[in-house]
Structures are given as C-alpha cells and as structure tokens.
BAPA-559242 format. One record per atom (N, C-alpha, C): x, y, z; residue in three letters. Coordinates in steps of 0.05 Angstrom, whole numbers, plus 5000, padded with zeros to 4 digits. Example, Ala and Ser with C-alpha at 12.3 -4.5 7.8 and 13.67 -1.06 7.14 Angstrom:
2
526448865156ALA 524649105156ALA 526449345156ALA 525749555142SER 527349795143SER 525850015157SER 
This chain:
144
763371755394UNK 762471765421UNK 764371595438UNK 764771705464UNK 766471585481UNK 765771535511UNK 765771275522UNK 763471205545UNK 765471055557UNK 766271185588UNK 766871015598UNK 764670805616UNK 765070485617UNK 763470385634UNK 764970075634UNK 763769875640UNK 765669515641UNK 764569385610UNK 766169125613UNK 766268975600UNK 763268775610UNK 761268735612UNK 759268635618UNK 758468325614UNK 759168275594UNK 759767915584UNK 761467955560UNK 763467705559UNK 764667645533UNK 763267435516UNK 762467405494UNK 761967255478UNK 764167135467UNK 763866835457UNK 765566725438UNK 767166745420UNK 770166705420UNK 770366755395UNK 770966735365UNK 770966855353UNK 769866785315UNK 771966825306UNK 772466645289UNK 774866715277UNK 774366585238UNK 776166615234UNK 776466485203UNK 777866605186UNK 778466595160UNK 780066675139UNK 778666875121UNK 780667105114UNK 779167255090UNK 778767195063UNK 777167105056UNK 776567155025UNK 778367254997UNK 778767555019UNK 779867674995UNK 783367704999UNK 784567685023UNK 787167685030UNK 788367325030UNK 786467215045UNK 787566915055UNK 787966875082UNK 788267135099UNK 789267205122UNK 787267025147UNK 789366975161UNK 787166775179UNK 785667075205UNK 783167175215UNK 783467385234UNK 781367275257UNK 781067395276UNK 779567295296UNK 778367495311UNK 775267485315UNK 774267705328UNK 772767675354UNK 773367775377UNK 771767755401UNK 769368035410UNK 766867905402UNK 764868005414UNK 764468105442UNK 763068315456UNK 762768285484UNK 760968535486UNK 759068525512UNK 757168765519UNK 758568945536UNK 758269205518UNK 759469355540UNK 757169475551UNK 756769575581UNK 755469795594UNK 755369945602UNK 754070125595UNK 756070425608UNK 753470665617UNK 753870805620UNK 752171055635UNK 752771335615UNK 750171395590UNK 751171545577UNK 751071845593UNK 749871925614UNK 748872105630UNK 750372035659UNK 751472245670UNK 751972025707UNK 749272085716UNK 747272225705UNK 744272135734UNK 741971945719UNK 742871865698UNK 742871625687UNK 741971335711UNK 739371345717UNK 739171075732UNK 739070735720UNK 738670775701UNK 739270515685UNK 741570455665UNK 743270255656UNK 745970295652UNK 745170175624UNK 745870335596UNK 745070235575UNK 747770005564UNK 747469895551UNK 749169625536UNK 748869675502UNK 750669565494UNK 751469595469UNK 753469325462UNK 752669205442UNK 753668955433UNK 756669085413UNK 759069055426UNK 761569145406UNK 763268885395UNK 764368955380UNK 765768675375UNK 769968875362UNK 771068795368UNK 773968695366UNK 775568545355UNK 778568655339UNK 779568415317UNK 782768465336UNK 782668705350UNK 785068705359UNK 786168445383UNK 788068305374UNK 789068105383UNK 790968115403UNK 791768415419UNK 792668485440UNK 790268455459UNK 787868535459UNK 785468665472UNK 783668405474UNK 783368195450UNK 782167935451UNK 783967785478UNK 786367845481UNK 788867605500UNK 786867695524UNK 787568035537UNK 787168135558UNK 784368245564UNK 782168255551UNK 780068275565UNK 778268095582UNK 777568245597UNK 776368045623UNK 773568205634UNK 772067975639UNK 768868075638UNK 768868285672UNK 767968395674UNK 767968565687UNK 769768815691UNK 771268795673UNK 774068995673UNK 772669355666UNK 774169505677UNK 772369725664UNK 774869875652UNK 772870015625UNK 774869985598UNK 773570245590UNK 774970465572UNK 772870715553UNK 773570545537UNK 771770585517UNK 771070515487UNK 769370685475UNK 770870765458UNK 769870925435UNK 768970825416UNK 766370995406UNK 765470725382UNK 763070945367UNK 762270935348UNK 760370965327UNK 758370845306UNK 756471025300UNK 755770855281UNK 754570895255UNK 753470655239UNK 753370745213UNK 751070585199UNK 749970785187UNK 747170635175UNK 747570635143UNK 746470285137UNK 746970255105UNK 744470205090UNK 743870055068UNK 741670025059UNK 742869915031UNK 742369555037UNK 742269335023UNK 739369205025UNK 739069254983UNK 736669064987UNK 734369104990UNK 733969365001UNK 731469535008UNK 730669555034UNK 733269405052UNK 733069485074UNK 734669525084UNK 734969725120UNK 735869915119UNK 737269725152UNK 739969775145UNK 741969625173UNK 743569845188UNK 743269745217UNK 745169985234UNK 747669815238UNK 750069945241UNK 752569785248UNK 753569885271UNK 754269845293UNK 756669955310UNK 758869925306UNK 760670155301UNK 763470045302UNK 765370185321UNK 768069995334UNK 769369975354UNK 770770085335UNK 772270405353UNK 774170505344UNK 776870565358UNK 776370545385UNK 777870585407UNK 777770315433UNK 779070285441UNK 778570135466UNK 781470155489UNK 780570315513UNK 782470325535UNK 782770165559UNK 784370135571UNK 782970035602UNK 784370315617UNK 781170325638UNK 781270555652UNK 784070605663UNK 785470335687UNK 787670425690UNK 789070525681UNK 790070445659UNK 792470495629UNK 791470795631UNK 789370855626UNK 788471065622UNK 790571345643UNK 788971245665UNK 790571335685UNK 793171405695UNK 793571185687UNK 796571165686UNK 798671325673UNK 797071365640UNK 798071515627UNK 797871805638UNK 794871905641UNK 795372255652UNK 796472245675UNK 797572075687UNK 798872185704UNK 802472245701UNK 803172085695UNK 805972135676UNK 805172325652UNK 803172415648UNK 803672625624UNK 803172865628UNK 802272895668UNK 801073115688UNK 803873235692UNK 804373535673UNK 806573715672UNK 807073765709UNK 809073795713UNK 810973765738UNK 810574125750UNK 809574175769UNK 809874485786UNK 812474495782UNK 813074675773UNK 816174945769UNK 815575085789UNK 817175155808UNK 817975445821UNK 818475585808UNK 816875865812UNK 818776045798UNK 821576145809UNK 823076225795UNK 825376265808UNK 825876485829UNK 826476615844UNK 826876805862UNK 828576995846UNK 827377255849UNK 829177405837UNK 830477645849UNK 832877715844UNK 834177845867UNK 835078185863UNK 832078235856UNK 832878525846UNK 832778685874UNK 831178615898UNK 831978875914UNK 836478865928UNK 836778575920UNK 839478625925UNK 840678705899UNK 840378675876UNK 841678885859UNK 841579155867UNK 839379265866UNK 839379505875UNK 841279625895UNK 841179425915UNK 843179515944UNK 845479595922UNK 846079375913UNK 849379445905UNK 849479535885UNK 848179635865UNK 848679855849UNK 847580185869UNK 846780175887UNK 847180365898UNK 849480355916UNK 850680155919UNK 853180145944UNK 855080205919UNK 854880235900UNK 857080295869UNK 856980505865UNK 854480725874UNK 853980885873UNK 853280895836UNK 851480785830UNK 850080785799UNK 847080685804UNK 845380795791UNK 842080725794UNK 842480455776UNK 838880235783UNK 839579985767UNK 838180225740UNK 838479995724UNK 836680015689UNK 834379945692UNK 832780235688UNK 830280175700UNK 829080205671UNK 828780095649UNK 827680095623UNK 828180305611UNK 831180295608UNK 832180565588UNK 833580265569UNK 835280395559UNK 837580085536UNK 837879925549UNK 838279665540UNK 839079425565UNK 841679465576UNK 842279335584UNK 844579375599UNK 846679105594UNK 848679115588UNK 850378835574UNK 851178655596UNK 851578805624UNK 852078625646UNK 849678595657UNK 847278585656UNK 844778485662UNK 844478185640UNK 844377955662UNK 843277705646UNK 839877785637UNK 839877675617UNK 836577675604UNK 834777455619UNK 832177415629UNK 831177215637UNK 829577145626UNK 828877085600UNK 827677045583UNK 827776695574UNK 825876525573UNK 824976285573UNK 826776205529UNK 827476435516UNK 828476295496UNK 831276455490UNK 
C-alpha cells in the first residue's frame, strides 16, 4: 500500500548493535498520517519506523512524504502479532521533481512535403510513387 500524507511526530531515536553481525544500526520511529480515501474526513495514523540513515538525517515533522508500507501477521507463543513494515519512503517534492524530468518532451511532427513533390515530379513530367515498388530516390521516413 502506498499513501501519500506528512510526517506527524518523530519519535526518538533507537539505536544499538546486532547480535548476530556486531553491526552498530539505528532506527527512527515516527507517525505518519495520511487520508486512505480523499472524502475521507478523518486522517488515519500509523506508527512506522526506519533504519535508513539518509531519511533518519533529513526527516522533519511535518514534511509530507509517500510511504509505502505493509503488513504482516505472526504467531509466537499462542499469540497472534501484527507488524507494519516500511518499504518505501519519498518526499513528495523529490517525487515531483522526478516526473517532471522524466515527463517525455512534445515532438513536432515533421512537415511533410509531398504536395511539392508532386509539383515537381509533374514539372519532370513523371507521376510520384503512389504504392507501386519503392522508389530508390525517395528517402524512407521510417522511425528505424
């Protein structure tokens, strides 16, 4: 699932070492809120959390960000846990930013100048090639 909406509060953050690597990592919590509907009058929240250490530097509470995220249900113990997990995280601008540099450019088509061919293969006194064999002094206009 993918929701755009802000950054709502940041929580503290957690950090420590792995267990099984040694690796020191650090994770920042924060509420996002977002509008899963736009006629949606109440704005639902969702508690996500983050290990990316680009995204921990530059997030800022009120920023508005998509985030993509999912989730997943386990069952330790005999009881039964929901997880959310952060799979994506953008900022809207960036966002932006990107379709717009990636918004393909209007081409003209080219003008094509068959009623003056014609003139002058009739001033040659020869009809043009009107879909009989091609013709070797006719350029092809063909895109390959």
């Amino acid at each position: 699932m993918e929701f755009t909406g802000r950054v709502k509060k940041l929580l503290p953050v957690r950090s420590g070492t792995s267990q099984r690597t040694g690796n020191e990592w650090k994770a920042l919590p924060f509420i996002f809120e977002y509008y899963e509907h736009e006629s949606d009058r109440y704005a639902d929240t969702v508690l996500l959390e983050t290990f990316d250490t680009n995204v921990i530097n530059n997030l800022e509470e009120g920023m508005e960000v998509i985030c993509g995220f999912g989730h997943r249900t386990r069952e330790y113990d005999g009881k039964i846990y929901n997880d959310i997990r952060l799979y994506k995280i953008e900022s809207v601008r960036k966002a932006q930013r990107d379709a717009q540099r990636q918004a393909p450019t209007t081409v003209q088509p080219a003008v094509q100048a068959q009623p003056a061919a014609t003139a002058e293969a009739q001033a040659q006194g020869s009809a043009p090639n009107q879909g009989g064999a091609p013709n070797p002094d006719e350029e092809e206009d063909l895109p390959f």
